[in-house]
N, C-alpha and C positions, 0 to 999 in steps of 0.2 A: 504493500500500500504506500510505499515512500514518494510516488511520485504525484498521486493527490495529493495538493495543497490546498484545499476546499475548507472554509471554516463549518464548525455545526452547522451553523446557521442559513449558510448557504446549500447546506447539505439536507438539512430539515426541510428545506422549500421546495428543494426538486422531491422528496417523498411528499411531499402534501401535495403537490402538482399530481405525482402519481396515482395518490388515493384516489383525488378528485376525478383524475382521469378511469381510474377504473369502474368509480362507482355509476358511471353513467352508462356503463356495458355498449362503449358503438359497435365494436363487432357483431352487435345483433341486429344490425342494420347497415351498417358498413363493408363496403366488400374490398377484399385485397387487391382489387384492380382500379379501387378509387383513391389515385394518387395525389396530393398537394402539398405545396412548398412553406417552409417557414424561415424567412432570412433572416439570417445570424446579422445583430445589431453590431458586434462589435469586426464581425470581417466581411460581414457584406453576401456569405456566401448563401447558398441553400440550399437548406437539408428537406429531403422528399421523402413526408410521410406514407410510409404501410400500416395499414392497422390489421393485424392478423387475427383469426380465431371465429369466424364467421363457419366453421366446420366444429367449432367446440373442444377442439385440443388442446390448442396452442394459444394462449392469451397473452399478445404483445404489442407491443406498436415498433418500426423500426425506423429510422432515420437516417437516411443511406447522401452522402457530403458530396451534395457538387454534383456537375453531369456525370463524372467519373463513377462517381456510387451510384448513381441512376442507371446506368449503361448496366452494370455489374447486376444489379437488380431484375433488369429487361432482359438479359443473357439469360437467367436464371427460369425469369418466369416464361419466354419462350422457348427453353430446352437447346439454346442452342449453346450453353454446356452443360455437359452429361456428367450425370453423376463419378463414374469412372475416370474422368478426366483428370490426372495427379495433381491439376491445379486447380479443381474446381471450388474446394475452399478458401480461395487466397484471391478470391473477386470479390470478395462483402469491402466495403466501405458505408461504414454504419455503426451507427451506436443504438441499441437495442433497451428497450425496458420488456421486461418479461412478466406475467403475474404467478408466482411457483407455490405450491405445497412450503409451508415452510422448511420441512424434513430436504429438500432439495436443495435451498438455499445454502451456498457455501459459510462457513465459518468466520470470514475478516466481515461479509456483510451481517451475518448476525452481529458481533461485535459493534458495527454502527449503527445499527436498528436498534440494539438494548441501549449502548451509549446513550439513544435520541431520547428511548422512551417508549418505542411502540413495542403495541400487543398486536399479532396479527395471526388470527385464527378462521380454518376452512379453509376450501379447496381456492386454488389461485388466487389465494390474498395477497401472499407477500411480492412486493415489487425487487426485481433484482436487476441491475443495470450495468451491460457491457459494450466494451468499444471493439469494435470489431474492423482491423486494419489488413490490407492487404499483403503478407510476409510477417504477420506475428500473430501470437499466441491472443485468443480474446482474454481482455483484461479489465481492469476497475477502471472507473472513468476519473481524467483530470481533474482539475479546477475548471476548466473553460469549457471541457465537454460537458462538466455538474452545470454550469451555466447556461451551456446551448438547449441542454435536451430538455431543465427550466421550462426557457419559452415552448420548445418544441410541443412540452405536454399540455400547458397551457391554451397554447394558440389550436392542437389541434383538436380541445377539448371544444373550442368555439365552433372549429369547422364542421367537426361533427354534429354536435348539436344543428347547426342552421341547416346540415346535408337530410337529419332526422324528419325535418320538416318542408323539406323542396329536393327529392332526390335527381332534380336534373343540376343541381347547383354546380357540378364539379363538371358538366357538360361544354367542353373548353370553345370559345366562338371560332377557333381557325385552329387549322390542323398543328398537332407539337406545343401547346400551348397548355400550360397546368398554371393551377388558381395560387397565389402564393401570396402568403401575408409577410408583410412588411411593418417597421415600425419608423414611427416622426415624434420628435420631440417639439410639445409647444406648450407655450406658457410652463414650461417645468413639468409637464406632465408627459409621459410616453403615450401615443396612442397607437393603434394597430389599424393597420387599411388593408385592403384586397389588391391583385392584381393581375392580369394573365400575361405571361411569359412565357417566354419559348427557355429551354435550356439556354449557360451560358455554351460557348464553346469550348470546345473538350481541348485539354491545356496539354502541349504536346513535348512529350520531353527527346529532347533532344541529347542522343547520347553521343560522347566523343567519343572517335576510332583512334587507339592507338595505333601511332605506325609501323607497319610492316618492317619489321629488321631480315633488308632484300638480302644484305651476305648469308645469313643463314637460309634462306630458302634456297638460294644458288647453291649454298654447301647440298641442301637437301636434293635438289635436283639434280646432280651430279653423279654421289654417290647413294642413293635410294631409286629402286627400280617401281617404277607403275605397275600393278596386277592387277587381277579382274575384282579383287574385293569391292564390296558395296558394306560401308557404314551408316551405321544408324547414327543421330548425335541429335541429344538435347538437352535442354535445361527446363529444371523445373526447384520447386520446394520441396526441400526434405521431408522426411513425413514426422520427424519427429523434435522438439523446437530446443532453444538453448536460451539457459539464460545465465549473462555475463556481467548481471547487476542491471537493477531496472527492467525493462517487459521483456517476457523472453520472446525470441524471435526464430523463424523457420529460415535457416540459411539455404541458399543459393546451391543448386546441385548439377555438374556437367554429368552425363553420361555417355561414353561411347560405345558403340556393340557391334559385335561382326551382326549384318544381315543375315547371313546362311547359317552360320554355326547357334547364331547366339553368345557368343562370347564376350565378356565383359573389357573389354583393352582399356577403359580407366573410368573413374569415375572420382570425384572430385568435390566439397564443400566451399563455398565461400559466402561472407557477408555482401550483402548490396550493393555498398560502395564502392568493393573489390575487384564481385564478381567478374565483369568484362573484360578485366585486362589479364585475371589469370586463368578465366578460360580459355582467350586465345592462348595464352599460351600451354593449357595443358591441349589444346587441341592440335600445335605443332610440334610439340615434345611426347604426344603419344605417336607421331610419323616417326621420328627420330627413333625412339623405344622399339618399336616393330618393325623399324625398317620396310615400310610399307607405304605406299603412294596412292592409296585407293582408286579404284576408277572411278567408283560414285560416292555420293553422301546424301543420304535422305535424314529431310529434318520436315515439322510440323508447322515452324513457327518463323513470322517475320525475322523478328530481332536474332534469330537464332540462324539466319539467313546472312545477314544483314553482317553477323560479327564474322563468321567465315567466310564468306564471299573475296575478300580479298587476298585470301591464301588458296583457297579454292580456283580463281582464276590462274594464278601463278604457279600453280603448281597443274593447270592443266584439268583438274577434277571434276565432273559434273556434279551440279549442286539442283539437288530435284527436292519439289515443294511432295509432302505426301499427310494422307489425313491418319493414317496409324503406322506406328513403331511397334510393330511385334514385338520384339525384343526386348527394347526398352521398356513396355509395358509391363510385361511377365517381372522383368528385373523389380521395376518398383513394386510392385504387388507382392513378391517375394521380402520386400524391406520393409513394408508396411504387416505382415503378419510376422514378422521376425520382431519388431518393436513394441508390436500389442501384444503376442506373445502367443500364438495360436497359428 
């Protein structure tokens, strides 16, 4: 819990938000495809509410940041990724409130619930509240998310409520367009307004390529012969997270695999920051290692495209776009029940 900085107090308000929110049961009229925005006063962004539980399982609301968690969201709920997919966990961008059995609820948040004061008895009374980021572990919320999700439940207690009463309310006037509240400060007083908006635009990172060190691939090209091998290579999230002080995090993972055989020729961890510069080069020091110049490389993914491409050209090797990695797949599936332990 050391990276909450949240006073009680500030901490009391977002569960009383929750109470409030829960007691009015919108998922009994709310459906999980009715999405709208609540902009964060102090950075401007917006977070796009889910309210879950209109099937009676699952009682939540989620708040998924930016177009980026809205994309991740729409991924999700059109199926265009699949459960199977090694990285289909590590698309949430969202902070979550949940209403749990209190027997569910972990032990640091009991600790601030008795801290506060509250009793909370019956089936999904108690509110429990996680952030949910894309390469870590879901975890307790900051100071500034105990603040955003605040408004979030506040604001979306309104929307509800006036959706209760006009269910075409959220029926946007022009295509891409969701209903999102805002707030203005006047005469000293905060007020909240409406508004329809399209997404911002999705913020595009830009990764730097380090450069190709050309003496070494001319060493490689010299003395290493091209064969008919076809490798598999990708990156993805480990399946299982680390932590090295503060949130733990799911580190970065290259893996290479002979196509035919199956064979694992390397496989590799790194942190985020890292990642790109020591995958290329576990991806030209596994050619050196096997002394091997593959004919092909099949990969799934842009970026993973993108990073080998320029030792792929120079070294002559076709580089093909493909939607499954045999190989690679069976491998993770085999690390993932080796670390759950079954």
């Amino acid at each position: 819990m050391e990276e909450a900085k949240f006073t009680l107090d500030e901490l009391k308000t977002l569960y009383d938000a929750a109470i409030e929110f829960r007691k009015i049961e919108p998922w009994k009229w709310v459906k999980e495809t009715d999405i709208f925005g609540v902009q964060n006063p102090k950075t401007n962004e917006v977070g796009y509410c889910c309210i879950m539980g209109e099937m009676g399982e699952v009682l939540a609301m989620a708040v998924y940041n930016g177009t980026e968690g809205l994309n991740g969201y729409q991924q999700i709920r059109k199926g265009q990724v699949k459960p199977e997919d090694p990285d289909s966990l590590h698309i949430q961008d969202c902070l979550i409130v949940s209403f749990e059995n209190k027997g569910f609820v972990e032990k640091e948040d009991i600790q601030l619930i008795n801290k506060l004061g509250y009793k909370f008895r019956g089936r999904n009374a108690c509110p429990m509240f996680r952030s949910y980021k894309p390469g870590y572990f879901p975890w307790f919320l900051s100071r500034d998310e105990v603040l955003s999700m605040t408004d979030a439940l506040n604001q979306a207690k309104d929307v509800c409520l006036r959706l209760k009463e006009n269910n075409k309310m959220l029926h946007a006037p022009q295509k891409n367009q969701y209903l999102i509240r805002f707030s203005e400060t006047k005469d000293g007083k905060v007020i909240w307004k409406d508004e329809w908006r399209e997404p911002a635009p999705v913020k595009i990172e830009n990764y730097s390529t380090e450069p190709v060190d050309e003496v070494r691939v001319q060493r490689i090209k010299n003395s290493v012969k091209q064969v008919s091998a076809i490798w598999e290579v990708d990156f993805f999230f480990a399946p299982t997270p680390i932590r090295e002080g503060g949130r733990p995090f799911f580190p970065q993972a290259i893996m290479i695999a002979d196509h035919d055989t199956g064979f694992i020729h390397d496989m590799h961890l790194a942190q985020a920051a890292t990642c790109r510069k020591e995958f290329a080069e576990k991806f030209i020091s596994c050619i050196e290692k096997t002394s091997v110049i593959p004919l092909e490389i099949l990969v799934r993914k842009e970026d993973v495209a993108k990073l080998l491409e320029p030792y792929t050209s120079r070294l002559n090797i076709k580089l093909s776009r493909t939607k499954k990695l045999q190989n690679v797949d069976n491998a993770i599936k085999s690390m993932i029940r080796h670390f759950r332990g079954f």
